[in-house]
C-alpha positions as CSV (number, residue, x, y, z in Angstrom):
1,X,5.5,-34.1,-4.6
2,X,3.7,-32.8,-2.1
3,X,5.0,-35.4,0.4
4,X,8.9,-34.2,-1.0
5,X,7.9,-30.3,-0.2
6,X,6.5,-31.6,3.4
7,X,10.2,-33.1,4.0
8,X,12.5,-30.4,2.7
9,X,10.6,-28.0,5.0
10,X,11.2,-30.0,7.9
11,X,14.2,-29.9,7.4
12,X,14.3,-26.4,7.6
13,X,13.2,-25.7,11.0
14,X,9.4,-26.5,10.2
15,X,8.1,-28.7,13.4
16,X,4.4,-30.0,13.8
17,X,2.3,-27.9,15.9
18,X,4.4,-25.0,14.9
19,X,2.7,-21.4,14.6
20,X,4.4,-20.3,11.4
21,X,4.0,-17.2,9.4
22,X,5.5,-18.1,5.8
23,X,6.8,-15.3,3.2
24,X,7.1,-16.9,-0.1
25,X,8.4,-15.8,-3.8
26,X,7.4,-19.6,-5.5
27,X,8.1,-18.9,-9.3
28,X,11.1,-21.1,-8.6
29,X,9.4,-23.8,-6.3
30,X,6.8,-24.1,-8.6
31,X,9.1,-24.5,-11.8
32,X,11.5,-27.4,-9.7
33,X,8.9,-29.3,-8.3
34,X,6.6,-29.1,-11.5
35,X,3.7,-28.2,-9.2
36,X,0.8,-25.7,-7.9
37,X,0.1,-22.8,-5.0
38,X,-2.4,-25.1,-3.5
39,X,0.1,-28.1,-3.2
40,X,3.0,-26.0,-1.7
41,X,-0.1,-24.8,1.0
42,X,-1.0,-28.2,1.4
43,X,2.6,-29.3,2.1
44,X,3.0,-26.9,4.6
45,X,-0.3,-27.7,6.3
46,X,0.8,-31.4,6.3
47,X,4.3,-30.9,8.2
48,X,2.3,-28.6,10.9
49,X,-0.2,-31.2,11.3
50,X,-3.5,-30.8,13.2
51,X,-2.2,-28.6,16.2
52,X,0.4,-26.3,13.9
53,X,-1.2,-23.0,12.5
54,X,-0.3,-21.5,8.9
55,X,-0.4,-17.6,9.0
56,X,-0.1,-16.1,5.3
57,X,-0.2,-12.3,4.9
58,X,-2.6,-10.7,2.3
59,X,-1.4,-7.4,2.5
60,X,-2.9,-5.0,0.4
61,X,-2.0,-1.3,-0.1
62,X,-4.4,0.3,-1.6
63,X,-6.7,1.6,1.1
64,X,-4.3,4.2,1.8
65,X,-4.9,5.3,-1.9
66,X,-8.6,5.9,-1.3
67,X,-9.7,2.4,-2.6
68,X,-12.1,1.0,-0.5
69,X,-11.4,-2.5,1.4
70,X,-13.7,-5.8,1.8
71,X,-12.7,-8.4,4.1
72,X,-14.4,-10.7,2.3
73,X,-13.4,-10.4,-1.9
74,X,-10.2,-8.1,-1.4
75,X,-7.0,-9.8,-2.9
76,X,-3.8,-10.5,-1.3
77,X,-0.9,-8.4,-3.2
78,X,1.5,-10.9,-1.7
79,X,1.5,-14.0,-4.3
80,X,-0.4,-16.8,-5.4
81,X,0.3,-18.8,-2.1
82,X,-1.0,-15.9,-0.3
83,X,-4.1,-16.1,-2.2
84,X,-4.6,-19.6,-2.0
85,X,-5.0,-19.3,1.5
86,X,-7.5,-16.9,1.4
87,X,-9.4,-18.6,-0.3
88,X,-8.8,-21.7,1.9
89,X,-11.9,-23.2,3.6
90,X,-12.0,-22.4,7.0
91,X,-9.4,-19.7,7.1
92,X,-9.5,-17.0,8.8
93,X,-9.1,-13.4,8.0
94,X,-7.6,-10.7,10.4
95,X,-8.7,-7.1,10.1
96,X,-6.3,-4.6,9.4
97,X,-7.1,-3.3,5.7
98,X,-3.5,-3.3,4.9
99,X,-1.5,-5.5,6.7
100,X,-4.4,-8.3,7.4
101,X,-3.4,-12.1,7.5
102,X,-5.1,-15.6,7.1
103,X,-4.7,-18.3,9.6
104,X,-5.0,-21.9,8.9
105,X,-4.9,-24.8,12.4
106,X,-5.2,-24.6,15.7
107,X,-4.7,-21.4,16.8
108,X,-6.6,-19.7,13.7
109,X,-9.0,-18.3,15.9
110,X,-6.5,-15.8,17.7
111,X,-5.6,-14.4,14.8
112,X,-9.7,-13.0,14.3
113,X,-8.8,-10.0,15.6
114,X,-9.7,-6.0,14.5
115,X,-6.7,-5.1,15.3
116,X,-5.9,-0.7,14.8
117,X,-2.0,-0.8,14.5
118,X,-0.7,-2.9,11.5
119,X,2.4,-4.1,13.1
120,X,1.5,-2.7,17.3
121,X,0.7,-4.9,20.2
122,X,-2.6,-5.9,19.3
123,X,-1.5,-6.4,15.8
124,X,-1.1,-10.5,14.9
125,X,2.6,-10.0,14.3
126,X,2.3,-9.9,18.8
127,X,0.1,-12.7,18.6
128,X,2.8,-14.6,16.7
129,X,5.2,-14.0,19.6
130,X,2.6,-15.0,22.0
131,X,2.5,-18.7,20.7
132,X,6.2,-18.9,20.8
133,X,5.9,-19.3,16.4
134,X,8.1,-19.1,13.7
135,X,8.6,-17.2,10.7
136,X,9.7,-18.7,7.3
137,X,10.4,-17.2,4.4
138,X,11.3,-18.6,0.6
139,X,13.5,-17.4,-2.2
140,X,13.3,-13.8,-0.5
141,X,15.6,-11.2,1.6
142,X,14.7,-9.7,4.5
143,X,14.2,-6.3,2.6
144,X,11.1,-8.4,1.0
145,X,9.7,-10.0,3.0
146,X,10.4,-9.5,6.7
147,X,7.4,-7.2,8.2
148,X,8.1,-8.6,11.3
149,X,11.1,-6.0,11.8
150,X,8.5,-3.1,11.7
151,X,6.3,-4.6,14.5
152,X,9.6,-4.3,16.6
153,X,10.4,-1.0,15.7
154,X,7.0,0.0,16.8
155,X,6.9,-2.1,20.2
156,X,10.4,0.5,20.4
157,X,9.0,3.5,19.1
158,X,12.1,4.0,17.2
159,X,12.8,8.1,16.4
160,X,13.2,7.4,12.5
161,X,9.4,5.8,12.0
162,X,6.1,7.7,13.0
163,X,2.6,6.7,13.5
164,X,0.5,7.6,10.6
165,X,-3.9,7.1,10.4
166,X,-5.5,6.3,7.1
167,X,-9.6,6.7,6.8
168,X,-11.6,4.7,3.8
169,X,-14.4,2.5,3.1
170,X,-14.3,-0.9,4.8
171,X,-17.0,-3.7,4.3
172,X,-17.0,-6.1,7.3
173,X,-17.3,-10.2,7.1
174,X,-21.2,-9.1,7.5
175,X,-21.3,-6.9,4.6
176,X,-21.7,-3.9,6.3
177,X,-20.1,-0.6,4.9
178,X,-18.2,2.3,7.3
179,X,-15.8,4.8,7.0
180,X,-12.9,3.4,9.4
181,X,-9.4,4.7,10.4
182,X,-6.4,2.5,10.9
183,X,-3.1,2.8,11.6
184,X,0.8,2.3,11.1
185,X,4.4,3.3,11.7
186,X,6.2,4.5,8.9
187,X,9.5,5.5,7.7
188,X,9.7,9.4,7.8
189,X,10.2,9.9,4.3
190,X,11.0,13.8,5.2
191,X,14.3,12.9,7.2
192,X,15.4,10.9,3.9
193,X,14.9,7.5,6.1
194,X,15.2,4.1,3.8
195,X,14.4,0.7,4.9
196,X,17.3,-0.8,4.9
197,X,17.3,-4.4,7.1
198,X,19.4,-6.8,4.7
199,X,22.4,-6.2,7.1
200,X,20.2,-7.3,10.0
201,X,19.5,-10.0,8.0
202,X,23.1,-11.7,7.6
203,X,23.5,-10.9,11.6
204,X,20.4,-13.4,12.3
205,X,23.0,-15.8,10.3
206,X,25.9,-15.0,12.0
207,X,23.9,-15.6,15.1
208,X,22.7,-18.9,13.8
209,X,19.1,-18.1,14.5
210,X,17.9,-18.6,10.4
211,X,18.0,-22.4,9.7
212,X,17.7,-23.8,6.7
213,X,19.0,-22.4,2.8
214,X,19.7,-19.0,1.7
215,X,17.6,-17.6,-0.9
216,X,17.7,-19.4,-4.8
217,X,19.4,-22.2,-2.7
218,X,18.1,-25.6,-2.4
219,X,14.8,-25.4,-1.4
220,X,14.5,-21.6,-0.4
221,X,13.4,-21.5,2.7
222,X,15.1,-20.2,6.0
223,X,13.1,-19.9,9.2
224,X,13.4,-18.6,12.4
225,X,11.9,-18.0,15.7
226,X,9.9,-15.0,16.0
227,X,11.1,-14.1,19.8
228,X,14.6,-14.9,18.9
229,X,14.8,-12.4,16.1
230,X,12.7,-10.0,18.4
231,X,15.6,-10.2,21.2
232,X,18.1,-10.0,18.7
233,X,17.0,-6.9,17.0
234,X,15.6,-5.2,20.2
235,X,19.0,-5.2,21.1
236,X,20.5,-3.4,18.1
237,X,17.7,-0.9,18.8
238,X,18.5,-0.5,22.4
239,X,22.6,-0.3,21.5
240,X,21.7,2.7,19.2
241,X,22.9,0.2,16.1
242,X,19.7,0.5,14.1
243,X,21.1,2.7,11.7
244,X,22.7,0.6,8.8
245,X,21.6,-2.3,10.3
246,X,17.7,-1.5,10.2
247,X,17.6,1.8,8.3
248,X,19.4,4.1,5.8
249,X,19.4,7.4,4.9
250,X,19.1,8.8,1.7
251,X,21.7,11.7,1.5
């Protein structure tokens, strides 16, 4: 089975010694291939091979609600293949208390960063587009699972998002305990702004920059290439399109 999984996501786009950050709903994966989490990470590990690099995210939101974050024991809120690879040996765990990722491979290492902006420059959604890697996402629409558009908006400083500091208890990988401040660029709730990036989405296909299956069909998984999708949008941004494309607004 696992050798099956390895196939149908090379099929999809997936290359070895690809950087991929991977998105994933499996309650359907799991049911038609009769298997577990830690096989479907496995699968993907073995179609990246020794120079590819599996980035999960193991975001968690709720140091903004005054709960205090650990690096080392706090869950991921994103699924159970998120959580597998947190637990995986040798993974590594960036430092954002929110948006904070684990890398698997190669380039794990430059994703041990501390970085202050969930999705900014030094945040490992920039990293990604440094190594040229891909982003993959199963059974899932853009509204659910595509993060990545928010690091774009940022790198634009688009008018309908602002930047946004939230202060709590964070325990380092040492164990050590400080109040920290972190930050990220929201919607603007005030103005009535909704995320809104489906339509986006189905312009990524029309481009033909997703390969692979829509969501629910055949094996899930579309995947694309994170400076491709970073052009594409940037220039919806820069035409003035975001609205209805990237955004709504609640009237």
């Amino acid at each position: 089975m696992r050798k099956t999984l390895s196939t149908n996501w090379a099929k999809c786009g997936v290359k070895s010694g690809d950087t991929l950050l991977i998105h994933t709903s499996l309650r359907r994966t799991l049911t038609k291939y009769n298997t577990t989490p830690q096989v479907v990470l496995e699968s993907f590990l073995d179609v990246l091979g020794e120079k590819g690099t599996l980035l999960l995210p193991l975001f968690n939101f709720d140091f903004p609600k005054g709960v205090p974050f650990d690096i080392r024991t706090s869950p991921s809120h994103m699924g159970a293949l998120t959580e597998a690879g947190r637990l995986y040996p040798g993974a590594i765990r960036s430092g954002h208390p929110i948006y904070s990722f684990a890398a698997i491979g190669s380039n794990a290492k430059r994703f041990d960063v501390d970085n202050f902006s969930g999705y900014g420059s030094d945040s490992p959604f920039a990293i990604l587009r440094e190594l040229n890697g891909k982003i993959g996402i199963i059974d899932l629409s853009d509204l659910h699972s595509m993060t990545f558009y928010h690091h774009i908006e940022e790198m634009h400083e688009v008018p309908y998002r602002y930047h946004k500091n939230f202060t709590g208890e964070y325990t380092d990988a040492n164990g050590t305990t400080t109040e920290r401040t972190y930050g990220l660029f929201v919607r603007d709730i005030e103005k009535g702004v909704l995320t809104d990036v489906n339509p986006m989405g189905e312009v990524l296909w029309e481009k033909g920059l997703y390969s692979g299956d829509r969501p629910k069909e055949g094996t899930g998984l579309r995947v694309i290439a994170a400076n491709d999708m970073y052009a594409a949008v940037s220039e919806i941004i820069k035409a003035g399109r975001a609205e209805e494309l990237l955004y709504s607004i609640k009237r």
